[in-house]
Each structure stands twice: as C-alpha cells, then as structure tokens.
C-alpha positions as CSV (number, residue, x, y, z in Angstrom):
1,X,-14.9,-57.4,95.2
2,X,-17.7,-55.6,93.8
3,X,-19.3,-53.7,96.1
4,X,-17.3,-52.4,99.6
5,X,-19.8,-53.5,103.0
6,X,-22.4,-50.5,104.1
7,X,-20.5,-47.8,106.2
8,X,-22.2,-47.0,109.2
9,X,-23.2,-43.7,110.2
10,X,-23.3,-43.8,113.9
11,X,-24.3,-39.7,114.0
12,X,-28.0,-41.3,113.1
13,X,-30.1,-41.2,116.5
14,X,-33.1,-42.0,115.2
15,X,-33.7,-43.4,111.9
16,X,-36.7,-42.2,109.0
17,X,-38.9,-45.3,110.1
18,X,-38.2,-45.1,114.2
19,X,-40.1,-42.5,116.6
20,X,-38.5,-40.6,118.6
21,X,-40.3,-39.3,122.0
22,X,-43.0,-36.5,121.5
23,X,-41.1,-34.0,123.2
24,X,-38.1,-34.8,121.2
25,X,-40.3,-34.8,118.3
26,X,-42.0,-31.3,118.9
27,X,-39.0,-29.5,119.5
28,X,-37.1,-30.6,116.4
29,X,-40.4,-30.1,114.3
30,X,-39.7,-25.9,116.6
31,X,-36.2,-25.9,115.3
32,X,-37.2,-26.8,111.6
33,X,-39.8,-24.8,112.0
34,X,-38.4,-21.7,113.2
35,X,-35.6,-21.6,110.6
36,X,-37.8,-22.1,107.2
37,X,-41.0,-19.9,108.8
38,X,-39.5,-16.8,108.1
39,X,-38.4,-17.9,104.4
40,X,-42.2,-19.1,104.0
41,X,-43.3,-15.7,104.7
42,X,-40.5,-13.5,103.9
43,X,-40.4,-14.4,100.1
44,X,-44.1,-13.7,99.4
45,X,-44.0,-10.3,101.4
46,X,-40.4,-9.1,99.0
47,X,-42.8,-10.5,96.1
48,X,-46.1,-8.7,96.3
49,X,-44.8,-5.5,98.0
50,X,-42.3,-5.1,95.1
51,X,-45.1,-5.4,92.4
52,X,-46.9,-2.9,94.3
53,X,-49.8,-5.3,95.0
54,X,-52.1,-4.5,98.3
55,X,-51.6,-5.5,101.7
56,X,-54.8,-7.6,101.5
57,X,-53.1,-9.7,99.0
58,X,-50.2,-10.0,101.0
59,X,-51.7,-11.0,103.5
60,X,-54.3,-14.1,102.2
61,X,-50.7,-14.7,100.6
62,X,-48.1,-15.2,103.4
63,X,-51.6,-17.4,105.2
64,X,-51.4,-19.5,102.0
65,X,-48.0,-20.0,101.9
66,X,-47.7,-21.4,104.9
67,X,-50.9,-23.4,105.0
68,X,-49.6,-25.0,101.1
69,X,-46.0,-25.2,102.7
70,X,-47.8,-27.2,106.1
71,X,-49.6,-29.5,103.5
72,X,-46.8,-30.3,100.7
73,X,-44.6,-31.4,104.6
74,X,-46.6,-33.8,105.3
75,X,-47.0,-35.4,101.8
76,X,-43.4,-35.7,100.9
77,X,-42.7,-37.3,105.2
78,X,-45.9,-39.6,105.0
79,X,-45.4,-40.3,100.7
80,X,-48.6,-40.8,100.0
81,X,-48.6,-43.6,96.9
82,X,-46.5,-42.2,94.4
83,X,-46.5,-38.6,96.4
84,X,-44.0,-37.7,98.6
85,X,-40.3,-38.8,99.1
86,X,-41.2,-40.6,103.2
87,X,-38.5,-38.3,104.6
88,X,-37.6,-35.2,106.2
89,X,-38.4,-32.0,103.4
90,X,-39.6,-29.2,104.7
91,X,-41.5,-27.6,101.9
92,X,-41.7,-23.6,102.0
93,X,-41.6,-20.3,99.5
94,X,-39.0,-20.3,97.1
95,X,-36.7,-17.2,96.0
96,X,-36.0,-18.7,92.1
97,X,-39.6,-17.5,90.9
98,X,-39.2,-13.7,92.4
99,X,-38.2,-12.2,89.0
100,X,-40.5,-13.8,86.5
101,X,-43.5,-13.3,89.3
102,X,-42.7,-10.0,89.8
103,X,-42.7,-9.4,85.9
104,X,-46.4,-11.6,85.9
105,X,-48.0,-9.7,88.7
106,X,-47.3,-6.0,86.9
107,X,-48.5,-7.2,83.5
108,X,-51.3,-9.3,84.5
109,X,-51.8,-9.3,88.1
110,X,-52.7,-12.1,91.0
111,X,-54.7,-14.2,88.5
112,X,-52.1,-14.6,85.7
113,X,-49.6,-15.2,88.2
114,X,-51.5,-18.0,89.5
115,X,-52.6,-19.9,86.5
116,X,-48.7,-19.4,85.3
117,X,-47.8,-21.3,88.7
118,X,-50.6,-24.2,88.0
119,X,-49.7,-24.4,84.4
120,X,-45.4,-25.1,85.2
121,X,-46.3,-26.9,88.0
122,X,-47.1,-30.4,85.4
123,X,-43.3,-30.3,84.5
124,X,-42.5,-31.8,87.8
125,X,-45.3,-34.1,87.2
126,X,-44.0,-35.6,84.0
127,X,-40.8,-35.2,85.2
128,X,-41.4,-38.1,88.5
129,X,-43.0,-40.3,85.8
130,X,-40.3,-40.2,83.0
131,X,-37.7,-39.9,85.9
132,X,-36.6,-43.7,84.5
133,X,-35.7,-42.8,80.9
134,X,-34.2,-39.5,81.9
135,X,-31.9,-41.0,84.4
136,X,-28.9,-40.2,82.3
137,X,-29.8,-36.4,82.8
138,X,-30.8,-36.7,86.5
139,X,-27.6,-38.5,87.9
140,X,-25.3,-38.0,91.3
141,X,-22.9,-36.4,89.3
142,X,-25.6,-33.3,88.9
143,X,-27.1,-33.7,91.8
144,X,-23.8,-33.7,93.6
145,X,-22.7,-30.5,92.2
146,X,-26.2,-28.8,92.4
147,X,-25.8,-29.5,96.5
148,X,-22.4,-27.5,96.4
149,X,-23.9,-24.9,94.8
150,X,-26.4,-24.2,96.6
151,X,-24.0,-22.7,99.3
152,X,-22.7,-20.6,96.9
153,X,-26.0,-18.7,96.4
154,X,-26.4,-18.3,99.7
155,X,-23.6,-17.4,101.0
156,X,-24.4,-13.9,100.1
157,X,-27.6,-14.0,101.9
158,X,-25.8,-14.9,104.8
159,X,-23.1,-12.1,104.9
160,X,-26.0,-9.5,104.5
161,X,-27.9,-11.2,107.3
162,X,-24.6,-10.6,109.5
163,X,-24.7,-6.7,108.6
164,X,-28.7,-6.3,108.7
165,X,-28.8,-4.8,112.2
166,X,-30.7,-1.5,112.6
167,X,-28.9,2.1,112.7
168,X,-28.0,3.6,116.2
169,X,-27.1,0.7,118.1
170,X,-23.6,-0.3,119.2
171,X,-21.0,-1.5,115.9
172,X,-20.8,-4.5,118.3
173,X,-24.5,-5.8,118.3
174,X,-23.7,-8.0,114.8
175,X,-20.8,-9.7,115.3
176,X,-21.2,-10.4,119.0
177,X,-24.5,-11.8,118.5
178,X,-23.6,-13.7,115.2
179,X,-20.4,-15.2,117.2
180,X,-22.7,-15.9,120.6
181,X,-25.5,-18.4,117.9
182,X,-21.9,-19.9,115.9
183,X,-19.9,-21.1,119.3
184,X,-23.4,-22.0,121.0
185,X,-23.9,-24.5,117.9
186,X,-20.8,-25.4,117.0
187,X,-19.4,-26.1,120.5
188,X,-22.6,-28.2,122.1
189,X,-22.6,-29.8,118.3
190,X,-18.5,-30.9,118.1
191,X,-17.9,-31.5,122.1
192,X,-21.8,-33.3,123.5
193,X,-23.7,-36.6,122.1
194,X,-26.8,-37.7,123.0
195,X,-29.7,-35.5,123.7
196,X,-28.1,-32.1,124.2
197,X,-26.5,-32.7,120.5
198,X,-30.0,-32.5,119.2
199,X,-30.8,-29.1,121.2
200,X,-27.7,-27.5,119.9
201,X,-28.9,-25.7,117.1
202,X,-32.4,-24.4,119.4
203,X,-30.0,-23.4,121.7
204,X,-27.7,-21.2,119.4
205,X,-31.4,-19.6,118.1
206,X,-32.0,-18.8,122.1
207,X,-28.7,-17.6,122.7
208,X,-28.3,-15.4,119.5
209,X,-31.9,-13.8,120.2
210,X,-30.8,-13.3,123.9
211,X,-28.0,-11.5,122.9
212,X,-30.1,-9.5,119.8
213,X,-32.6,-8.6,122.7
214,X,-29.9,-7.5,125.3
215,X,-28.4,-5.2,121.9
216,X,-31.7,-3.9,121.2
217,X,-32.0,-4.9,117.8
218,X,-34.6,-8.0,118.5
219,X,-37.8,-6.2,117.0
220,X,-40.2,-6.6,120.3
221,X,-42.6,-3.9,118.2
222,X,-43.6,-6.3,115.7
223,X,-44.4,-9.1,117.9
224,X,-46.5,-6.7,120.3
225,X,-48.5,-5.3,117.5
226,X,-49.0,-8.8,116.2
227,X,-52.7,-10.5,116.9
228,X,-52.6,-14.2,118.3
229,X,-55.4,-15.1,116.0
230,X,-56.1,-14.1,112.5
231,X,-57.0,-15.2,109.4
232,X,-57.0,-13.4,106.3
233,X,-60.1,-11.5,104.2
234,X,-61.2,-14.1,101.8
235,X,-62.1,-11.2,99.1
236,X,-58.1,-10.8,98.5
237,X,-58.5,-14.6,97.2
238,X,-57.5,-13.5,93.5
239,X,-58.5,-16.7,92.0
240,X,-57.3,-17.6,88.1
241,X,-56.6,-15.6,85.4
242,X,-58.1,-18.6,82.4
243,X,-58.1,-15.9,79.5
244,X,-54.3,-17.6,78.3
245,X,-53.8,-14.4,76.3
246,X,-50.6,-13.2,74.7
247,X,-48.9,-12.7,78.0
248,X,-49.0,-16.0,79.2
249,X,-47.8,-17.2,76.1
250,X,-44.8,-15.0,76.8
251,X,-44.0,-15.7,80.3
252,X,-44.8,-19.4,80.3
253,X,-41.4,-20.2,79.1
254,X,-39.4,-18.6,82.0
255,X,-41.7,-20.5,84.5
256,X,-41.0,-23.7,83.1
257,X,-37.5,-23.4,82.8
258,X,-37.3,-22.7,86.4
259,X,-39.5,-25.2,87.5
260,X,-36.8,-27.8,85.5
261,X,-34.3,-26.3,87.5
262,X,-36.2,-26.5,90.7
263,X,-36.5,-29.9,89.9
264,X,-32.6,-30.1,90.1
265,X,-32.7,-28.9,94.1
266,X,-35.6,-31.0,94.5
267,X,-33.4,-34.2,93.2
268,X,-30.6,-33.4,95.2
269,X,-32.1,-32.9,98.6
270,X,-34.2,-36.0,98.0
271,X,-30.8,-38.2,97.4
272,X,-29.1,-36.3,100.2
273,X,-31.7,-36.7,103.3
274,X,-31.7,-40.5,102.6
275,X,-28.4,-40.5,103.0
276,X,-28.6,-38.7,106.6
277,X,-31.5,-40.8,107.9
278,X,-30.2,-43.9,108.3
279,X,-27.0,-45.8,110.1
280,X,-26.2,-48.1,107.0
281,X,-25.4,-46.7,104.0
282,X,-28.2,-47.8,101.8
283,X,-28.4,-47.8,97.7
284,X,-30.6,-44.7,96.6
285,X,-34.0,-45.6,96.2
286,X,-35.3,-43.1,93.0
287,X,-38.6,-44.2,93.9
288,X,-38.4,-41.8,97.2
289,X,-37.5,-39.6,94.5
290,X,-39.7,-39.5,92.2
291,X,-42.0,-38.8,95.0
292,X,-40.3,-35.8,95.9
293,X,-40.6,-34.2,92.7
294,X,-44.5,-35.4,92.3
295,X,-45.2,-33.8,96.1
296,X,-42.9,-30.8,94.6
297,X,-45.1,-30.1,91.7
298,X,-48.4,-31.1,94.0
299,X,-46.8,-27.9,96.3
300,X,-46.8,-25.6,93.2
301,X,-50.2,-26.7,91.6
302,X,-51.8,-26.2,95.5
303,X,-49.8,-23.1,95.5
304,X,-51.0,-21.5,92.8
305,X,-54.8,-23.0,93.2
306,X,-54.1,-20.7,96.3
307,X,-53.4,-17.9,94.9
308,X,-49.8,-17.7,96.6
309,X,-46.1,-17.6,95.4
310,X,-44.4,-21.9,94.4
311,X,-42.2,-23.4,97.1
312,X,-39.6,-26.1,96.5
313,X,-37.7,-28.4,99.2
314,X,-35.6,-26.1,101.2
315,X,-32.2,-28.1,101.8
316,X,-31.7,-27.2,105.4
317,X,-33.7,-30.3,106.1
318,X,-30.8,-32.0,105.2
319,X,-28.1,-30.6,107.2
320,X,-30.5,-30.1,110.4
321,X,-30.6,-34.1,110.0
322,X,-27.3,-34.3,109.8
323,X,-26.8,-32.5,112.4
324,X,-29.4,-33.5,115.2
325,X,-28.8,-37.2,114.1
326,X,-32.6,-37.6,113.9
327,X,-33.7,-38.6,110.3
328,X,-38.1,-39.7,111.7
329,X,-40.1,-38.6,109.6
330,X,-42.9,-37.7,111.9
331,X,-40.7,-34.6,112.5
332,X,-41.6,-33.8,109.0
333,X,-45.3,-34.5,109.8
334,X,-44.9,-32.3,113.3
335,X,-43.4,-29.4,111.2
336,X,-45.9,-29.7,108.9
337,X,-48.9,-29.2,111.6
338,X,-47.2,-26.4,113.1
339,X,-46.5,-24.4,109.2
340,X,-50.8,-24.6,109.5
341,X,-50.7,-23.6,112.8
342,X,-49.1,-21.2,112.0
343,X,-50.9,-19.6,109.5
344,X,-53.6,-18.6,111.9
345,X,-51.5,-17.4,114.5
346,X,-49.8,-13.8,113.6
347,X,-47.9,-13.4,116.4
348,X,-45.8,-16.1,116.6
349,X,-45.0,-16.0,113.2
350,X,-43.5,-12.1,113.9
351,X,-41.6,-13.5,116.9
352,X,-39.8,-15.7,114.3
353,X,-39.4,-12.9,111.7
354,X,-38.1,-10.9,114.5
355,X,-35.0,-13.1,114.7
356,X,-32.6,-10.4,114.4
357,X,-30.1,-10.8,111.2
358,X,-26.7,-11.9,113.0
359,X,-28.7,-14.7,114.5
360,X,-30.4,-15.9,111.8
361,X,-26.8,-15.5,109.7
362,X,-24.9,-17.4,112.0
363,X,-27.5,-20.3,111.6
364,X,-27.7,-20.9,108.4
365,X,-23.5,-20.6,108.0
366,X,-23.7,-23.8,109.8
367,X,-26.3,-25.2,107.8
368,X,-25.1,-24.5,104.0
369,X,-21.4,-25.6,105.4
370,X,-23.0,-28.9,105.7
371,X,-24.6,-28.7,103.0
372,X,-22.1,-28.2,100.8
373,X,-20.2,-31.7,102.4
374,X,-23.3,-33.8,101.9
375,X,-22.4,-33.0,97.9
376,X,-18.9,-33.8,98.2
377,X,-20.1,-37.3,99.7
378,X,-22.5,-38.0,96.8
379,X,-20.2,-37.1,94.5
380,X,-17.6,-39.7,96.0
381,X,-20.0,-42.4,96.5
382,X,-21.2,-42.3,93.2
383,X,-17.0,-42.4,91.5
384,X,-14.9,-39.6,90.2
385,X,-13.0,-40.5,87.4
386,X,-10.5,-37.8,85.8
387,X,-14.5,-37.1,83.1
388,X,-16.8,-36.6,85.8
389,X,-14.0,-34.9,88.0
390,X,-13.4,-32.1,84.8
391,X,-17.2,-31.8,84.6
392,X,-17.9,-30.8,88.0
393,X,-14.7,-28.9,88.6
394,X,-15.7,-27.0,86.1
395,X,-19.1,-26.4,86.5
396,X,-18.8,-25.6,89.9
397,X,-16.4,-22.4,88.9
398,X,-18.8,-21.9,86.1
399,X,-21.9,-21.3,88.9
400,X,-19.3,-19.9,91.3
401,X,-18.8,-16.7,88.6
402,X,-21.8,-16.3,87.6
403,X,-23.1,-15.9,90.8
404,X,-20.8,-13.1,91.8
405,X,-21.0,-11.7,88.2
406,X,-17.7,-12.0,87.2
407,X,-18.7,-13.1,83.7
408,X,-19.2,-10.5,81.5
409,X,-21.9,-9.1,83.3
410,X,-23.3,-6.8,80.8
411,X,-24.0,-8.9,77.9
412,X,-26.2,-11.0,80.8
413,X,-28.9,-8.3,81.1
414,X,-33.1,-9.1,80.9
415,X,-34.3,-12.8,81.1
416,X,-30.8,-14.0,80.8
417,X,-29.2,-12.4,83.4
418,X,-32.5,-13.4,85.3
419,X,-31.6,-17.0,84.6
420,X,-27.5,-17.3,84.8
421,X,-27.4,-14.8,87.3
422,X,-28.2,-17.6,90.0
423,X,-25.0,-20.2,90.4
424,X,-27.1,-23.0,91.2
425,X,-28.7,-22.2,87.3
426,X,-25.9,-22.0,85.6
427,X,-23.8,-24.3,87.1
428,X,-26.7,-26.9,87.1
429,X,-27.1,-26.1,83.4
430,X,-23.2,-26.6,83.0
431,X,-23.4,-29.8,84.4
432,X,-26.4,-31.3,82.5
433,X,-25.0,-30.1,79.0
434,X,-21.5,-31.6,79.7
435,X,-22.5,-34.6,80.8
436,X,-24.6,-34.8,77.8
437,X,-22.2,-34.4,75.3
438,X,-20.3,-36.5,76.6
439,X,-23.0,-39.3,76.8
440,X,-23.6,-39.0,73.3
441,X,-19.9,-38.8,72.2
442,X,-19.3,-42.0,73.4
443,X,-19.1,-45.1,71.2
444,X,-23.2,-46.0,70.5
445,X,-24.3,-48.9,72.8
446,X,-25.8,-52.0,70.9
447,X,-29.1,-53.1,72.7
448,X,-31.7,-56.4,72.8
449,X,-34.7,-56.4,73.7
450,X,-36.4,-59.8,75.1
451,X,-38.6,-61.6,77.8
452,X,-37.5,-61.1,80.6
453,X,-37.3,-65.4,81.9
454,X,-34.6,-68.0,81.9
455,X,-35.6,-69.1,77.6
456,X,-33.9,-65.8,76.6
457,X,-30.6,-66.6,78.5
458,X,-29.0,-68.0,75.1
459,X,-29.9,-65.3,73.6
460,X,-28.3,-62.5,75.9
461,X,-25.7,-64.9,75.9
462,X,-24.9,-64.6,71.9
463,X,-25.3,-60.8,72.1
464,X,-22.8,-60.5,74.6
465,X,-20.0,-62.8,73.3
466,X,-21.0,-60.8,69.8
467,X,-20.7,-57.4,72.1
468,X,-17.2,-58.4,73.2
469,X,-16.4,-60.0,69.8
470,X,-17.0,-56.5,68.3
471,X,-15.3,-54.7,70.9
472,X,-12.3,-57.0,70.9
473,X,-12.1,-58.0,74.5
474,X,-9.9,-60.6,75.2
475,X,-10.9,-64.6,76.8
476,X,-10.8,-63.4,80.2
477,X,-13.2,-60.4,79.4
478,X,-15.6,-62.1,77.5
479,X,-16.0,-64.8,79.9
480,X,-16.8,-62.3,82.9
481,X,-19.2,-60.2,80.3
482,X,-21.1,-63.7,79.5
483,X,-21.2,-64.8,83.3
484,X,-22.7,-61.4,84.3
485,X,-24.9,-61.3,81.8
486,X,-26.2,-64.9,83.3
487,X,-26.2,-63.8,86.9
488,X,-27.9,-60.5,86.2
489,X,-31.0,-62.1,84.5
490,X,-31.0,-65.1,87.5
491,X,-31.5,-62.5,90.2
492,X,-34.3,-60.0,87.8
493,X,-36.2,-62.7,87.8
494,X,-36.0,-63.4,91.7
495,X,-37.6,-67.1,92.2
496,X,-37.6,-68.0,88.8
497,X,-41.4,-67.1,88.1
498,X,-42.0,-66.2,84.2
499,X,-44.0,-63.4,83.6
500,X,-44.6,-63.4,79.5
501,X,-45.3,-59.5,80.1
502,X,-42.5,-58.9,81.6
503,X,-39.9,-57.6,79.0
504,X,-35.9,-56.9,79.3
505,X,-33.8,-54.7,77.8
506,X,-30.2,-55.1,78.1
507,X,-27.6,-51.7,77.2
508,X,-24.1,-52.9,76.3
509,X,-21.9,-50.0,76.1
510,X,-17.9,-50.0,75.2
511,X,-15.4,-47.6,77.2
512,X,-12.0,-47.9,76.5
513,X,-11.4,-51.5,77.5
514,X,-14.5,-51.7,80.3
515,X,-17.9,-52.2,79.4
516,X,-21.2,-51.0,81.1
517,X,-24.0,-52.8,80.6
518,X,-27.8,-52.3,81.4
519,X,-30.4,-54.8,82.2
520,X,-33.6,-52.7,82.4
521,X,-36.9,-54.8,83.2
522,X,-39.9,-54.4,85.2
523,X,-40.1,-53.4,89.1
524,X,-39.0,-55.4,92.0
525,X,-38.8,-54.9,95.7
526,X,-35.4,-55.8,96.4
527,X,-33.1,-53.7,95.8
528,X,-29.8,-55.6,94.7
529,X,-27.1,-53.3,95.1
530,X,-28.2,-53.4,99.6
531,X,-27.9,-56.9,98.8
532,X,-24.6,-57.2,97.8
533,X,-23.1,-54.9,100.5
534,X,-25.1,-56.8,103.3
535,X,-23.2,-60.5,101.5
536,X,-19.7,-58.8,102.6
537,X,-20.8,-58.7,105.9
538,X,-21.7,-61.9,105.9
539,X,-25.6,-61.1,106.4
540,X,-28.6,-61.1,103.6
541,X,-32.1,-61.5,103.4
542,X,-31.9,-64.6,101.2
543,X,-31.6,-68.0,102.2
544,X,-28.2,-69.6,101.2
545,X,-28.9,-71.3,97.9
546,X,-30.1,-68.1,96.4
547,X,-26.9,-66.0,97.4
548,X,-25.3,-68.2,94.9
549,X,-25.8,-65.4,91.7
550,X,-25.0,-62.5,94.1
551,X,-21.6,-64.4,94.7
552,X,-21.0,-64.5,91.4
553,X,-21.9,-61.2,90.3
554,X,-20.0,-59.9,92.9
555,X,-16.5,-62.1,92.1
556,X,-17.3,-61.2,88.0
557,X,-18.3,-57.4,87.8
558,X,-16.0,-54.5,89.4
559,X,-19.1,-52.3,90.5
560,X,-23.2,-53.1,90.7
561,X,-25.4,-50.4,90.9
562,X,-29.5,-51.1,91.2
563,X,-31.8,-48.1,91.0
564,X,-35.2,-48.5,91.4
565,X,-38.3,-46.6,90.0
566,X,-42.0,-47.2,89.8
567,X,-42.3,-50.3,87.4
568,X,-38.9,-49.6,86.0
569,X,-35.7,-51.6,87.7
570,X,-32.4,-50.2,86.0
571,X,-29.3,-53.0,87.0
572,X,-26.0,-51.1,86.0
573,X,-22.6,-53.3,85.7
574,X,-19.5,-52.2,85.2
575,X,-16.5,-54.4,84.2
576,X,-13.0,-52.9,84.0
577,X,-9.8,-55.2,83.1
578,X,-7.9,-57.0,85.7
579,X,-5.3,-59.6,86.1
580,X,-5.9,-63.5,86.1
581,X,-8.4,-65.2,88.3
C-alpha cells in the first residue's frame, strides 16, 4: 500500500479553521502573548543600549517592535493572498541580527541600520516565490533538524534564566519558584483534559510569579514606575540612511546570510504548526509556506521602514499549540491586537518583563522540550533511510558543538564566529550542504518536457520504458514505472480538461534499484497525497469512477508524495522492488 490512513491527533481541541469561545480565545491570545512580549521588547532594548544609542531611540524602538510584531501576527493567521501562512505564528524581535546590528548602529547609526534591514528583507521575498525550484534545498529533512536545534540554542538561555534572580535574597528563591511554574504545567498538562488543559501553561506563569513575589524577586518597582499610557517622541523616528556608501556594501552580506537562515526557522515552524492544528494528519501544504516566508520578509521590510530591530516566527507557537490543543487562528489574530495594544500601554508591558527569571525559565523548558519532538516527527514522517539518518545525525552534533564552542573556538573569531557560533547556523548550514552533495552525486535524472493532456501519454510512456530500459529494471519494474506514469498524468489533469498552456515536466531519477520520478505541472486544488490516505479509509472526495487512478497509483507506487505551491504542483513517486503481484 502506498500511503498508511491519516493518524489522528485527538490532543487537537480546536482546529486552525474552528472558533473557539472568546474567552477561550482572549486568554490563549494572554498566554502567547505574555511569553513572546518580553522577547519583542527585550531584544531591541540589549540592541540599542549596547551600541550606546539614546533612550529616545529605545524607546520609538521597543513601540515599533511591538506594533510591526502586532501587524506581521495577523498577516501570517489571516494569509492575506500570497501573505501569511493562515496559522498560529506569533511574529516578534529576533536575537540572530544582534551582532551585525550592533556593528551597523556604531558605524552608521539608526538610518543605515534600517535601510540594511529593508534591503535583506527581499531575500525572503524571492525566496516564497522560487520556494518551487528550490524545494530540493528547503526539504523536511532540514527543516526537521533546524526544529531540534533550536532547543539547543536555547537551552542556554534557559539555564541563565533559572540563575537570574537578584542578590540578597534567599539561595532558595530560583529553584523553588522555577520547580512551583514546571509541576504547575506539567502536572495540570499530563493528568487534566478539557478546558483546564488549555489553562495549564497561564497557570504555571501565575503560580511561578506568585512564588517570585512571595521571594521578593518579582520587580514591583518597574511596573509602579511604569505609565498606563504612552507613546513614544516621534523625533527619535531615525528614518533611512539612502546614501548606500562603502559600509553598506560591507555589511549587506552578513544581513543576508542571516536572513537565508532565518528563512530556515521560518520553514520549519510553518511545516510544524500545521501539523499541530489539526486532528488528521494532513499532507504539507508549501503554499501556507511560502506565505510564511512572504509575511516573514513583509515583518522585516515593515520593521525596518520603522526604524526598529527584524523579527522572525518565534517557534513557541508551535509547542503552545501542541500543548493547549487549540490550533484557531483567530488566536493568532487576538495576539496580534494585543502586541499593538500593547505598544501604547507601558505598564503592562513592565508587568510582563517583570516575570522573574526562574519563572520565565521553567516555561520555556517546557516549550523547546516540545519543540524539539515536533522535529523528531517531521523527520519520521517524511522517511529516514541509513542517507538522511547520517546527514542529520551528524549535523545535529555539528550544531550541538558549535553552539557550546567545542570546535576550535579560536580559529572562529569576527564574522565567523558571529555566524557558526549559533547551532541552529551551523547545523542548518551542515544540513543544506550534505544534502546537496549528495543530490548532485547521484546518478543524473533524464527529464521530458510536454503538454500536460491525455495526447502526450505515449509519449511519457516511451520515456519511461526507455528510463527503465536504461536503468535495467526488470518486467515487473518496468510495468509498474509505465502504469504510474499513466495514473499520475490521469489524476494532473483532474476531469480530463486540456489546457494547451498547461505544460509537464516529468524527473525520472535511478537509486540503486528504485526510481523516483517527478511530474511537475501547473497548480491544482486538490492535494493528492490527502487523497490517498482518506481512500484507505474508505472515504474521498471523489465520486467512485474517478478513484479508479488513485487505486491504481496506490497498488503500483510504494510512496506518493504531492506538494503544492502557487502555480507549481510537484507529484513525487517512489518505486522500490518487491515480490510478484
């Protein structure tokens, strides 16, 4: 059989297209909320007081952030045409930029800063278009391993978060209060269902900051001192810097490569929340991300029209979905409102940042543990052989030392150590160049190129028995390569319309004694691969007499895998060897 039936995730309360109750709704969009806040604001403020930059910039900067951060929310939850990925991805200030900003602000100030931001921000642009013919690049393989990664780089962030408590009080005040937010979560998470589930991760936030208050080291200074209205002197507004002068030249490079690898996180949170926001396993549509990594680069160019630091997709959104069991969107929208809300109103933006350390620590351990599993699960839903097992084994160990710096750490000093100092970077780097080679050390596909309509099935035919002809597959072989071939082509062109505009190209490739072919053609809206996995249960959307190719492909090709993009629909077949029929 080709494809196993759908698993069901029954941990899915609500689903991306369902609505779940306002209340419901308003306190998830809190929770969300009061986790990625303090990043929105904390990475700008490490930013601009490190460069030495005024306090007036920081602050039009933090209100920016989180008023670009609100916007770039609600884009990727509503996807606006090609903008947007129509789930859960909280948008918010990102950590990856801090070294080359820093660098940009002392040699050129707020201005160049900005118009670097604008300038990188087009690679994600061109990126969501040409997502189609660099889908050998952008796979589940590197997405997969970029999402374990991620924990790693973290995880250091997390351990200083359980030691950040302030000097005089009692040794006791971290761990008890990091241990009081970890049972509160973990317990209500592992032993309730139903709507206390949802509130377990508020309730850990409540409990910790109970605890930090009754230690003393819950900053009730800051949130006194704090206005409830505000809004930022428009004069800090440092506009852009469009002089493109030597320096520029010489930090545009740095930007863009870590906008690519921005890119990376941005792919691999977009594959991972559609996977947590429904009950039935559904093929990944690359259309949702593409989206993504358009609103992505729509975040940086607003950002840096704004005059504020680029933000990315932070990837608790995934694992707070996975863990509420509520994938609606209109959370995204709600968490969206409340980042502009926020942004003119001071005070409870301190009460957030006031979070004491432990608290905030214990959180996000939960958080990246999940994290880290949702990777795992792409990785094995997208097949592991002994290749793809070495390539992410290894890469993973490669981010894993460079992150802690046990690779020759003095040869990685200045823009390198800059760049491979971060695990996600070098292990996401690892994994692209692997994969790579190996892609182009494989035997060299043969390819045809034709109309896509039922005239050019003799043709495909005759390059595929000359395919397996060349490759010396045996009867049996060559039959199922043919019949695929046959089936594939019935079900691109749906009910058997011709469109003389409408061209196919087919990939054959060799491996070993399998072959992987690719029938690439314009769009469609059904996605086959959901087909096939809904025809083992004995349910589809098509009426009997058209189930007949699906059948077919199914009882010929060992795997099917459909990914659709804007005007581009890629059909991947695999065939491996097996006994007689």
């Amino acid at each position: 059989m080709a494809t196993a039936p759908p698993a069901i995730n029954h941990g899915v309360r609500y689903e991306a297209d369902e609505r779940p109750s306002i209340p419901l709704t308003v306190g998830l969009g809190l929770q969300y909320t009061a986790l990625s806040a303090a990043g929105v604001v904390f990475i700008p403020a490490v930013l601009i007081t490190t460069a030495g930059e005024s306090e007036a910039y920081l602050t039009w900067a933090v209100f920016a952030a989180l008023l670009v951060s609100g916007l770039a929310t609600i884009v990727q939850a509503v996807r606006i045409g090609r903008l947007g990925a129509g789930y859960i991805l909280v948008m918010g200030s990102t950590s990856a930029f801090l070294a080359v900003s820093v660098t940009a602000l002392e040699q050129g100030g707020p201005g160049l800063l900005a118009t670097l931001i604008v300038a990188s921000s087009f690679v994600q642009f061109i990126l969501g278009a040409k997502m189609a013919a660099l889908r050998r690049v952008f796979t589940p393989t590197v997405a997969g391993t970029v999402l374990m990664l991620i924990p790693v780089s973290i995880t250091p962030i997390v351990f200083r978060k359980f030691m950040d408590i302030p000097e005089g009080v009692s040794p006791a005040a971290g761990p008890v209060t990091a241990v009081i937010t970890l049972a509160a979560i973990i317990l209500i998470a592992l032993r309730f269902t139903g709507t206390l589930r949802v509130w377990a991760p508020a309730v850990g936030l409540v409990a910790g900051g109970l605890a930090g208050l009754a230690f003393g080291i819950y900053d009730i200074s800051r949130v006194a001192d704090a206005p409830w209205i505000g809004l930022p002197s428009f004069s800090a507004y440092p506009g852009l810097d469009l002089s493109f002068d030597a320096t520029f030249w010489a930090l545009l490079p740095g930007f863009l490569i870590i906008t690519l690898v921005g890119a990376m996180d941005t792919l691999g949170d977009a594959i991972a929340i559609q996977r947590a926001s429904w009950r039935r396993q559904r093929a990944i549509d690359f259309r949702s991300v593409q989206g993504a990594i358009n609103a992505d680069g729509l975040g940086n160019l607003m950002s840096g029209i704004s005059g504020t630091v680029p933000n990315t997709t932070y990837g608790n959104s995934i694992s707070i979905a996975e863990l509420t069991g509520v994938g609606a969107r209109s959370v995204g929208v709600c968490v969206g409102l409340l980042f502009i809300v926020l942004a003119f109103l001071p005070k409870p933006v301190a009460a957030i940042v006031a979070m004491p350390g432990p608290v905030v620590g214990a959180y996000l351990a939960v958080l990246i543990a999940l994290l880290f599993v949702f990777g795992v699960k792409i990785l094995i839903n997208d097949g592991l052989d002994y290749r793809k097992s070495l390539i992410v084994g290894f890469a993973f160990w490669v981010g894993l030392a460079f992150q802690f710096d046990l690779v020759y750490p003095e040869f990685l000093q200045g823009a390198w150590g800059a760049l491979l100092g971060h695990g996600m970077t070098a292990g996401g780097i690892c994994v692209i160049v692997l994969s790579g080679f190996l892609d182009l050390t494989s035997k060299r596909p043969r390819r045809i190129r034709t109309a896509l309509s039922s005239d050019a099935l003799t043709e495909i035919d005759e390059f595929l028995a000359d395919f397996a002809r060349r490759t010396q597959f045996d009867e049996q072989m060559t039959v199922r390569l043919r019949a695929v071939g046959e089936e594939a082509v019935h079900l691109l062109l749906g009910d058997g319309g011709q469109d003389p505009d409408r061209q196919l190209l087919v990939v054959a490739r060799p491996d070993e004694l399998s072959a992987d072919l690719e029938f690439i053609a314009g769009g469609t809206s059904m996605n086959l691969e959901d087909q096939l996995a809904m025809l083992s249960e004995g349910v589809t959307d098509l009426p009997n007499e058209a189930e007949t190719p699906l059948r077919l492909l199914r009882h010929y090709a060992t795997s099917v895998r459909h990914q659709q993009y804007h005007d581009t629909d890629i059909l991947t077949i695999r065939l491996q060897p097996r006994g007689p029929d």
